[in-house]
N, C-alpha and C positions, 0 to 999 in steps of 0.2 A: 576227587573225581575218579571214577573207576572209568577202564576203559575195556574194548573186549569183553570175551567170557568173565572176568570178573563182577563187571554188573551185574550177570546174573546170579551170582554168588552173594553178591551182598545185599542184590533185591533192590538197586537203584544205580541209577550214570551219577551221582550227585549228594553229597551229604554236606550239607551246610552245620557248620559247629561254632557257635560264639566262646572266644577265650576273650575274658576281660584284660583290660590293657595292662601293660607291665605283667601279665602272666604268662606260662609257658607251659605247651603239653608234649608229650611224645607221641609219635608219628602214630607209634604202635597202640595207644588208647583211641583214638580216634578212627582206626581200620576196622570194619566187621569183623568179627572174629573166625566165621567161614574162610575170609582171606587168608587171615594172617596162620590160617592151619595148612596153608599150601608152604609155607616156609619162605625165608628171608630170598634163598636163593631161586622162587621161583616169580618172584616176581622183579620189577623196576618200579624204585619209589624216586617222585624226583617234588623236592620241595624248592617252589618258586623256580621252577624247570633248572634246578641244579641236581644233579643225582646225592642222593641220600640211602637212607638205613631209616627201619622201624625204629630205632633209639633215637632219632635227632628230634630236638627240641623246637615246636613251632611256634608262635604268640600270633596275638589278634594281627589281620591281614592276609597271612602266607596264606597259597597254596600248593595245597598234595595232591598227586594225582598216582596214581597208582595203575601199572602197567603188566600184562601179564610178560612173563622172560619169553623171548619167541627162539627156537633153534630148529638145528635143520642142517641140510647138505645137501 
């Protein structure tokens, strides 16, 4: 799930992806690749609402949701 301006980067709220069971992908195959050229540190990746990294490994089930980094003062 993308959320904020990243949807519209990746041209969707929502990417459904089948991983058969007992298999496992990284975060970072599964990102549109628009995103993943904003860099690691500009976003919040959190798999099954635990914070993660593009490198963490997912299988059938999890969810990703990917969050633009928000800053400010």
């Amino acid at each position: 799930m993308y959320y904020g301006y990243l949807s519209d980067l990746a041209g969707t709220r929502e990417n459904v992806v089948s991983v058969r069971d007992g298999a496992s992908v990284r975060v970072r195959e599964l990102i549109a690749e628009r995103v993943i050229k904003l860099g690691e540190s500009s976003l919040i990746i959190l798999v099954n609402d635990t914070p993660s990294t593009l490198e963490a490994l997912v299988k059938a089930g999890d969810t990703v949701k990917v969050l633009p980094h928000v800053g400010g003062g």
